[in-house]
KOLKENU-255279 format. One record per residue: residue in one letter; x, y, z of N, C-alpha, C, O in turn. Coordinates in steps of 0.001 Angstrom, whole numbers, plus 500000, padded with zeros to 6 digits. Layout:
% KOLKENU-255279
aXYZXYZXYZXYZ ...
This chain:
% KOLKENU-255279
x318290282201172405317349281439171590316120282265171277315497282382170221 x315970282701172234314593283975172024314722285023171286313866285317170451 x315685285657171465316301286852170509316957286159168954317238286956168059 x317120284990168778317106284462167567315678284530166743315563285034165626 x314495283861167588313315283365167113312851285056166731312546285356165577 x312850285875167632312437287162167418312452287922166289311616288751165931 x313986287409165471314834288279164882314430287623163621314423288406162671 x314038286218163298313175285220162227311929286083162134311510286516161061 x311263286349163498310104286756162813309594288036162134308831288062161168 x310174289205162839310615290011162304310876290269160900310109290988160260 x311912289731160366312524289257158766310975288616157994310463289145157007 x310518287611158571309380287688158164308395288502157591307921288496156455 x308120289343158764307081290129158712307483291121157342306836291433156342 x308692291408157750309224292530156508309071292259155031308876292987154058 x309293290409155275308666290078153322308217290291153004308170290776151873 x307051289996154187305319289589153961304887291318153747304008291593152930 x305432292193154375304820293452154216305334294036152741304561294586151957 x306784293830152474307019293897151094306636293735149895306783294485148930 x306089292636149978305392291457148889304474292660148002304653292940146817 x303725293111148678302664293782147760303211295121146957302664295844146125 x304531295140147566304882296246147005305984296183145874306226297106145097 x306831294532145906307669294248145138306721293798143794306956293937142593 x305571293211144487304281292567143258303925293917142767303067293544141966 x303935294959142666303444296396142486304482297200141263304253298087140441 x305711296397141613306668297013140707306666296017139449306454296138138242 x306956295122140197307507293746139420306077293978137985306199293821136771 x305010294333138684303619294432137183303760295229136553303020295299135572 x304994296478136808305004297537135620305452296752134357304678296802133401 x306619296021134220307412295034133699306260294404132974305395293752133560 x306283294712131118305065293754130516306555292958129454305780292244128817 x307322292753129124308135292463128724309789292963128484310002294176128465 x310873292062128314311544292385128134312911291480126917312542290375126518 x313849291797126587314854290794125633316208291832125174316417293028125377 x316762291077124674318160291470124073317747292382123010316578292174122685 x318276293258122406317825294313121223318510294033119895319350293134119856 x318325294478119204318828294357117358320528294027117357321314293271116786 x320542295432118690322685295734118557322865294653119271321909293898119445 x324085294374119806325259293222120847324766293952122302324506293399123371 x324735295286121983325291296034123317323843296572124110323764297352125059 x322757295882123385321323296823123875320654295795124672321077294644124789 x319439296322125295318316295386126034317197296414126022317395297624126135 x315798295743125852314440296607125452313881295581126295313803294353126324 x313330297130127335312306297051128052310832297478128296310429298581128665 x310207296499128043308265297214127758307937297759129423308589297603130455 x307152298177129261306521298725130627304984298414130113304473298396128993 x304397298138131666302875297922131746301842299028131215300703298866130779 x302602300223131388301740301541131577303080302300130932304187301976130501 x301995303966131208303330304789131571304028304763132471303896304020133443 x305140305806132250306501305611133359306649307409133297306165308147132439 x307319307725134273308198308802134206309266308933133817310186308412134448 x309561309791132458310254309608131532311829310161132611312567309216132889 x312205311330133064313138311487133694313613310086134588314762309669134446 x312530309304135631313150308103136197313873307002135107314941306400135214 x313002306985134171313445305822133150314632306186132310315174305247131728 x315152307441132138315706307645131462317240308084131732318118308522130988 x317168307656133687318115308370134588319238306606134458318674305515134543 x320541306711134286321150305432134015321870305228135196322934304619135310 x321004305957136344321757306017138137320446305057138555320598304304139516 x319452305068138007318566303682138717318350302550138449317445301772138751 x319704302438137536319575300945137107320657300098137600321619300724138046 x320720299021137625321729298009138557321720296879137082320537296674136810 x322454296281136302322197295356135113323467294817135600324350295560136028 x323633293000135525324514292476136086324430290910135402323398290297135676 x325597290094134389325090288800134450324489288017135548324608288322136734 x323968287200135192323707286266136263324803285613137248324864285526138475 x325382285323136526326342284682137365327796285632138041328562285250138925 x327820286624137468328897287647138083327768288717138834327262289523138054 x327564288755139501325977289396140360327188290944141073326794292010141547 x328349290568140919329448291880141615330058292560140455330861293451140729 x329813292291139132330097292778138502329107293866137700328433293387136788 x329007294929137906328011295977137295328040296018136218329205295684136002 x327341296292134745327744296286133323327282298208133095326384298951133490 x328612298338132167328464299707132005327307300531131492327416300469130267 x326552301062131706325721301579131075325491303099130916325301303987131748 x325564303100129693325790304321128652324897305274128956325111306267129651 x323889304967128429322346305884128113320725305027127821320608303968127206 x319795305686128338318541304809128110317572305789127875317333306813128515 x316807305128126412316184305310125582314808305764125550314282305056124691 x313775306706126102312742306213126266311725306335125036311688307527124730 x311022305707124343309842305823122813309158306918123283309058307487124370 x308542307117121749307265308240121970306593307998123310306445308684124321 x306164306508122868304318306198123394304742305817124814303938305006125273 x305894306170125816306426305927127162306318304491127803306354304065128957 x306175303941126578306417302427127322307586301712127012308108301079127930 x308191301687125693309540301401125440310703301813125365311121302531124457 x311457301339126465312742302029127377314067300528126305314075299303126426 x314879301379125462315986301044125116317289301286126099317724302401126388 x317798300096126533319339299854127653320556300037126555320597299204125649 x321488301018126582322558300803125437323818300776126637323925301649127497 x324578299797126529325767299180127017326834299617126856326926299154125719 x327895300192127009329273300310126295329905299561125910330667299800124973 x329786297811126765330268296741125613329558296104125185328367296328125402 x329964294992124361328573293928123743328551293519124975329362293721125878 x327007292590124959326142291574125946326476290049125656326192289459124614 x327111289527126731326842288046126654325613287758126396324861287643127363 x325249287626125477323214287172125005323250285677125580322197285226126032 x324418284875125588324170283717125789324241283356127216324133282130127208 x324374283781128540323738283920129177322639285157130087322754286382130050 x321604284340130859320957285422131521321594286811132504322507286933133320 x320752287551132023320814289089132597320181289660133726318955289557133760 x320832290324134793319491290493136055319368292308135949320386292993135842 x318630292630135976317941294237135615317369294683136833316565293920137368 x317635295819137403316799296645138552317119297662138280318118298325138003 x315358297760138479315219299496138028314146300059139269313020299708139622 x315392301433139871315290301820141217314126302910141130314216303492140049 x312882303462142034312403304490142008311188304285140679310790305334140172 x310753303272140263309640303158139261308358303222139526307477303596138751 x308210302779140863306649303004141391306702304150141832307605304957141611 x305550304348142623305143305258143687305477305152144909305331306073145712 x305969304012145201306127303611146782307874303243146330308175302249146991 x308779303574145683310156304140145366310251302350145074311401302185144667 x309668301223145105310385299712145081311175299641143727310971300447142820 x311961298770143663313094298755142149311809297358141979310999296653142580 x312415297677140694311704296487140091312794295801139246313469296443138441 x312953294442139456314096293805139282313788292439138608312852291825139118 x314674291607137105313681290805136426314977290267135762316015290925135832 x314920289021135090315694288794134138315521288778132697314418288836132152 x316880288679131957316812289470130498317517287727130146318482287148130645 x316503287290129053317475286281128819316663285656127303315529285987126958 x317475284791126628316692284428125134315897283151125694316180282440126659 x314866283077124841314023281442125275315404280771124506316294280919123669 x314601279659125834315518278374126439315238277822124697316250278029124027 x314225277259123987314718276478123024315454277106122066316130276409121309 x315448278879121899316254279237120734317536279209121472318509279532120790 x317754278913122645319351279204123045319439277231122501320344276868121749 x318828276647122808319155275304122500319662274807120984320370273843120693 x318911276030119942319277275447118509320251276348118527321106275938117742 x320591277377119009321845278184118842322869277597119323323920277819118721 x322911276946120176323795275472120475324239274736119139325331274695118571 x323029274178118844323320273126117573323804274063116425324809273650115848 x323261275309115955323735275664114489324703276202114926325582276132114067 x325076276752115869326533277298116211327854276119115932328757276400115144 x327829274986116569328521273797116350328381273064115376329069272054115228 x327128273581114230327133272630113246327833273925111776328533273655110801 x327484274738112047328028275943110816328872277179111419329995277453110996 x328374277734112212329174279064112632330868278589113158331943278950112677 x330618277761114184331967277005114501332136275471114227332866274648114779 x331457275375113456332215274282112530333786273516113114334846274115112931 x333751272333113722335098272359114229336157271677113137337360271482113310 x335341271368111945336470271125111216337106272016110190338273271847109835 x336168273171109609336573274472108821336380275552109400336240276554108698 x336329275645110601336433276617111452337586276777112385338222277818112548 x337909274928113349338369274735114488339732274175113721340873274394114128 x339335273276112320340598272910112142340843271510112645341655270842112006 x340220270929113768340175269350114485339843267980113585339114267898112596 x340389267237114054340046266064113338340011265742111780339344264929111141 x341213266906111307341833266688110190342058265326109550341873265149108346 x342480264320110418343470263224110003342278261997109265342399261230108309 x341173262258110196340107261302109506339143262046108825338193261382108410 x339128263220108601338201264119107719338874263914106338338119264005105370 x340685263549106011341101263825104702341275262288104466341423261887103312 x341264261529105378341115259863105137339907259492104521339986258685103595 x338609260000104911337847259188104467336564259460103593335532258865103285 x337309260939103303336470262153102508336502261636100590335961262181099628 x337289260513100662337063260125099364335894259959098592335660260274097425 x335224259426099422333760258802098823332820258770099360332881258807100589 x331579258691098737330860259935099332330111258645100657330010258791101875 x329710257464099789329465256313100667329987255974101559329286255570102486 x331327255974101698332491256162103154332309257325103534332306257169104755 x332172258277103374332047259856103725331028259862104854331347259964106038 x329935259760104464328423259602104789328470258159105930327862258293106992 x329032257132105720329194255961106502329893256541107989329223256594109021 x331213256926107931331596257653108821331224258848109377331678259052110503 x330503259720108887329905261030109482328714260407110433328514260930111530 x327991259376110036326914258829110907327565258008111867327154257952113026 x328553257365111466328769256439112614329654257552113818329473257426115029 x330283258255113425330866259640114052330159260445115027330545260913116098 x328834260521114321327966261318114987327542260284116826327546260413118051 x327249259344115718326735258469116914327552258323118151327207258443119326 x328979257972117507329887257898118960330191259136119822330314258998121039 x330336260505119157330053261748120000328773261857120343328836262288121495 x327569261728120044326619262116121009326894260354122443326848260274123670 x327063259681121701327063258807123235328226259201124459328117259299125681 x329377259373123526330195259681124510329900260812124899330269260786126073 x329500261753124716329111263205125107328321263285126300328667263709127402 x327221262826125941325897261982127501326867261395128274327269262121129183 x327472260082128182328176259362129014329246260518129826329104260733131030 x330101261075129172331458262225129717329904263418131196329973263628132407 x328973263761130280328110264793131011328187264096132765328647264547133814 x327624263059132474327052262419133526328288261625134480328229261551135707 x329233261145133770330622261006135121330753262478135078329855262694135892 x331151263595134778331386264910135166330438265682136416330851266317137386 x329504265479136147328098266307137097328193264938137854328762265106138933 x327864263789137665328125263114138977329399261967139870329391261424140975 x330029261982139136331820261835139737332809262588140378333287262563141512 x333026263358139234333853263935138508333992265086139260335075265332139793 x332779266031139409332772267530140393332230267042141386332479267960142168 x331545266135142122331352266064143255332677265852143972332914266661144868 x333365265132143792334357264340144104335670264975144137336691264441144572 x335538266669143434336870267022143330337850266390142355339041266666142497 x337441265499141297338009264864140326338492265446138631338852264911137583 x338242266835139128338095267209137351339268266917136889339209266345135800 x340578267129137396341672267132136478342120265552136162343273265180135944 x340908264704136193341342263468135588340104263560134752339475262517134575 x339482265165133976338646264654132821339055264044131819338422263034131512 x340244264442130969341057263946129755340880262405129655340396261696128773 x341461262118130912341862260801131428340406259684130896340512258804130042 x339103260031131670338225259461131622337178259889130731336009259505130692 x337802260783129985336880260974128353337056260566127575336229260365126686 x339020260046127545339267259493126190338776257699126336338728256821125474 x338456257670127855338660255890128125336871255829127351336474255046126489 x336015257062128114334747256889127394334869256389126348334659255222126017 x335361257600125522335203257378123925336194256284123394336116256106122178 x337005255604123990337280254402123388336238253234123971335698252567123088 x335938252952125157334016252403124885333949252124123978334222251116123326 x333328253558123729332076253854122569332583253216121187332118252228120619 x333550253948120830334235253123119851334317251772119608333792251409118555 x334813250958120268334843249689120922333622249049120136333541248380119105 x332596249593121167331404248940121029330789248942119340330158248042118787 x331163250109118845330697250649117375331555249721116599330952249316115605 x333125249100116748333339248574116366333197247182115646333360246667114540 x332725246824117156332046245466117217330667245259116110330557244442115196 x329915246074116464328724246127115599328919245957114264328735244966113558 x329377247217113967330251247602112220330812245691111700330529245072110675 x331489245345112668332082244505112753330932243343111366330935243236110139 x330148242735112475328433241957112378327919242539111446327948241831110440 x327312243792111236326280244093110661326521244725109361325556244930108625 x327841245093108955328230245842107740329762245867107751330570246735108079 x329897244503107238331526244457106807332021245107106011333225245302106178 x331489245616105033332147246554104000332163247300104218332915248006103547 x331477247902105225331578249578105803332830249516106438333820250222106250 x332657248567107226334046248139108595335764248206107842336862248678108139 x335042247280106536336404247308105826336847248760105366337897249310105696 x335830249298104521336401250843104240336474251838104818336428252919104230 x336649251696106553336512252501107594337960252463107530338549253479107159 x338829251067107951339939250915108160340635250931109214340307250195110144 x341926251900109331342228252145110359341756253340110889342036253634112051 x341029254119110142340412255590110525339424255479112075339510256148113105 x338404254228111665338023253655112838338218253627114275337528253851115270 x339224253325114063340578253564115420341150254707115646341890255075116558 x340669255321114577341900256693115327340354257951115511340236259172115411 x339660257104115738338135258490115993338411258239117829337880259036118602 x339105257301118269339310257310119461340046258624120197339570259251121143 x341343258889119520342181260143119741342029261210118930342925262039118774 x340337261301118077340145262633117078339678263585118407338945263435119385 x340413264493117937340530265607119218339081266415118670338939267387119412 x338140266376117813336807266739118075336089265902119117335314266310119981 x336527264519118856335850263726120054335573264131121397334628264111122185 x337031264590121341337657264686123014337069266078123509336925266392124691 x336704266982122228336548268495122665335201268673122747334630269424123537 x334824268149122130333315267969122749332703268229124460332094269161124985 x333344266571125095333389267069126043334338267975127089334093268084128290 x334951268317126715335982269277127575335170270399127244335458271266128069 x334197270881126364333618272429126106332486271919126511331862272980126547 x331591270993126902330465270480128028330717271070129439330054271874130095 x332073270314129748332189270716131294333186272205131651333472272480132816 x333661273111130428334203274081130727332954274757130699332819275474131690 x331884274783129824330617276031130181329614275498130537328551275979130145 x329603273984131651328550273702132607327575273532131910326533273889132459 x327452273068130760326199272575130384325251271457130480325718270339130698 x323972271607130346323257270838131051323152269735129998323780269703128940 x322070268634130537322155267270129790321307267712128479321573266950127549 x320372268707128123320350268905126787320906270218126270320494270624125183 x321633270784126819322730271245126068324185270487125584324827270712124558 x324438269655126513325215268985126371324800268219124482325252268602123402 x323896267181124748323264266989123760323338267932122007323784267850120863 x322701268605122743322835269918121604324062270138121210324127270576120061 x324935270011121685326208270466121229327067269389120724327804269394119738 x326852268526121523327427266933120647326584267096119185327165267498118177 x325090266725119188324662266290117801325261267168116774325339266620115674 x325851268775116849325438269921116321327320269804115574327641270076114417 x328347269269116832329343268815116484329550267450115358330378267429114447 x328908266729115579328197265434114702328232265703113458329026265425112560 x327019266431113521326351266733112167327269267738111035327193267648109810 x328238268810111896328957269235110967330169269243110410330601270008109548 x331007267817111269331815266327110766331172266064109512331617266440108428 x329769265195109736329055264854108509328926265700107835329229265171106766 x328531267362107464328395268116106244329948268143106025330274268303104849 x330837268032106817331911268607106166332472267585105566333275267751104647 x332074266244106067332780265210104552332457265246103635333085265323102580 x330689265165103973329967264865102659330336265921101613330474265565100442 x330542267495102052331384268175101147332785267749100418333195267886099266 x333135267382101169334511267241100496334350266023099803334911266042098707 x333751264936100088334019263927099416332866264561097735333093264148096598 x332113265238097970331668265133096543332047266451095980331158267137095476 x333536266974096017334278267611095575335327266524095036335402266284093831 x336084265916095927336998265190095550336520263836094355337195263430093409 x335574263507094661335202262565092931335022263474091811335385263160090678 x334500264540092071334787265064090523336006265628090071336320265894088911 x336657265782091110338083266204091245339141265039090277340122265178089547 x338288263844090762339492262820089636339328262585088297340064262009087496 x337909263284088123337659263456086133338293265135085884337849265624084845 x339114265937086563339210267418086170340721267002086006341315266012086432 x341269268361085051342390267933084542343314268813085750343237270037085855 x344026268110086461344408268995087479346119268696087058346469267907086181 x347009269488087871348833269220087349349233268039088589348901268154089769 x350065266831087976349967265877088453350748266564090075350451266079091166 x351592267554089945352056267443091284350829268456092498351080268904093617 x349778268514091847348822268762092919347472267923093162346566268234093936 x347532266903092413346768265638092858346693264855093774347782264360094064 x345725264475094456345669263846095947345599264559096613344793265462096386 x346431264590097887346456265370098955346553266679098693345587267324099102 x347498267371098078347812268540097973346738269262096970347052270435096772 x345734268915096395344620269761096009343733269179097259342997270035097752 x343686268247097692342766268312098936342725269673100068341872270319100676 x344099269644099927343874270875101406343526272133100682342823272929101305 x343966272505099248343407273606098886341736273858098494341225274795097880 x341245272908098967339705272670098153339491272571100171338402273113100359 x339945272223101275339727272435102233339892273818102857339276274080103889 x340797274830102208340890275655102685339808276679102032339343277614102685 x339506276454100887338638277172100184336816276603101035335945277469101113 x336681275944101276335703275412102351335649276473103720334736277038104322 x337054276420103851337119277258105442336823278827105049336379279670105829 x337110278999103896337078280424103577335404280583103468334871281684103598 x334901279770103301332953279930102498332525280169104240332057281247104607 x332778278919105297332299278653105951333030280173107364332915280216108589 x333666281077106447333973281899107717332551282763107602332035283177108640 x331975283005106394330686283551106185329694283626107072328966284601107257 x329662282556107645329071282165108754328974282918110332328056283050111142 x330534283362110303330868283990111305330048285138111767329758285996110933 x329567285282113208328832286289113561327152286178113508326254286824114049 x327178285169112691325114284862112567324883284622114023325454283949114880 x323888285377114000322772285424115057321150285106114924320426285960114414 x320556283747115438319387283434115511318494284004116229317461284446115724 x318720284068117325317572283977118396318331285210118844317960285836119837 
């Protein structure tokens, strides 16, 4: 028991004597972020540096966050004229979308690494959430999902628009609702492989309940919903929503973020199509490609605009 307490204090002492010296490194560090390329990271320094230490790619340790055993290759590092800006070049691209841990060995005087994370602000990773799911991956001209009620009800633009909102609404609820049995059911409990199970029961809820309303408050919507209504229960955007919540652990406003962002680009993608397809019935088109079969080609020509998209980077 004594040689325990000893061995605590000890460890102690060693922090406490550390501290001023990890605080010593840690202040060279005046900023840092992801760089222009996939594969870079730029690091400011407080002061000067010694260009040989900074420029040596044996004192650096760079590691995601979450794989902390996995080392990331590193190529060569950069140092500017004015010795404060040190460029990291990678041999592969950088997960930007999550955080980065950096130590850099031998920077002071008293040899301490100075060690920090590399990561984008939290709200631009949050809209990169949403415009990613609302344009870049697009799950209906991108992913391809939820075909069956995107070409049902893309007629008009008033049904179009009726369903993209009421759409939206039932994925962001079910989305929150799926987050929260998942983080607190679901993985405590050792329960994941009955997510399917209890996402689709969510989102028929939700549905349910939207039904009812629609029902009361706007019969003509209800009526020109139809049976489409019913089948947003088994639209596999619904369902994927949350299954890509709890495959990359996202939190309750990412979660969020990624439902509305899924939502919203359901809704652009009807409202496109449906005000393609009304002018579509004054154009002189050949009767055997009317209806459906110019639909999917005016959908595929959509998917082709919206691959444009591919690769944008915000934040």
């Amino acid at each position: 028991m004594k040689t325990s307490t000893m061995k605590r204090i000890v460890l102690l002492l060693a922090v406490v004597l550390a501290l001023p010296v990890l605080a010593q490194a840690q202040e060279l560090i005046a900023g840092k972020s992801f760089g222009k390329a996939k594969n870079e990271i730029v690091v400011t320094f407080a002061g000067d540096v010694d260009r040989a230490t900074v420029e040596n790619p044996a004192n650096y340790r760079v590691y995601e966050e979450q794989d902390p055993d996995i080392k990331l290759d590193l190529v060569r590092v950069a140092l500017a004229p004015d010795q404060k800006t040190a460029t990291l070049t990678f041999k592969e691209p950088l997960n930007t979308r999550v955080p980065h841990v950096v130590s850099i060995s031998h920077l002071s005087e008293s040899g301490a690494a100075a060690t920090f994370k590399v990561m984008k602000p939290y709200l631009g990773y949050l809209f990169s959430i949403l415009v990613s799911a609302l344009l870049i991956n697009n799950f209906v001209f991108t992913k391809y999902l939820g075909l069956c009620v995107f070409f049902g009800t893309s007629k008009r633009k008033d049904t179009a628009k009726g369903m993209g909102f009421t759409f939206t609404m039932v994925m962001v609820v079910s989305a929150i609702m799926s987050w929260f049995f998942y983080q607190f059911i679901l993985k405590p409990y050792g329960l994941n492989f009955l997510q399917i199970v209890v996402f689709i029961g969510l989102v028929s809820l939700t549905v349910q309940a939207v039904d009812t309303v629609l029902r009361k408050v706007n019969p003509a919507l209800f009526n020109a919903f139809g049976v489409y209504l019913v089948l947003v229960i088994a639209n596999c955007v619904i369902i994927a929503v949350p299954l890509i919540l709890a495959d990359n652990e996202y939190n309750f406003l990412e979660s969020f973020m990624l439902a509305l962002g899924a939502g919203g680009g359901f809704l652009l993608a009807l409202y496109l199509m449906s005000s393609v397809r009304e002018r579509m019935e004054l154009a002189n088109i050949p009767a055997t490609f009317k209806g459906v079969p110019i639909a999917f080609i005016v959908a595929g020509q959509f998917a082709l605009a919206f691959l444009g998209f591919s690769g944008l980077t915000l934040f």
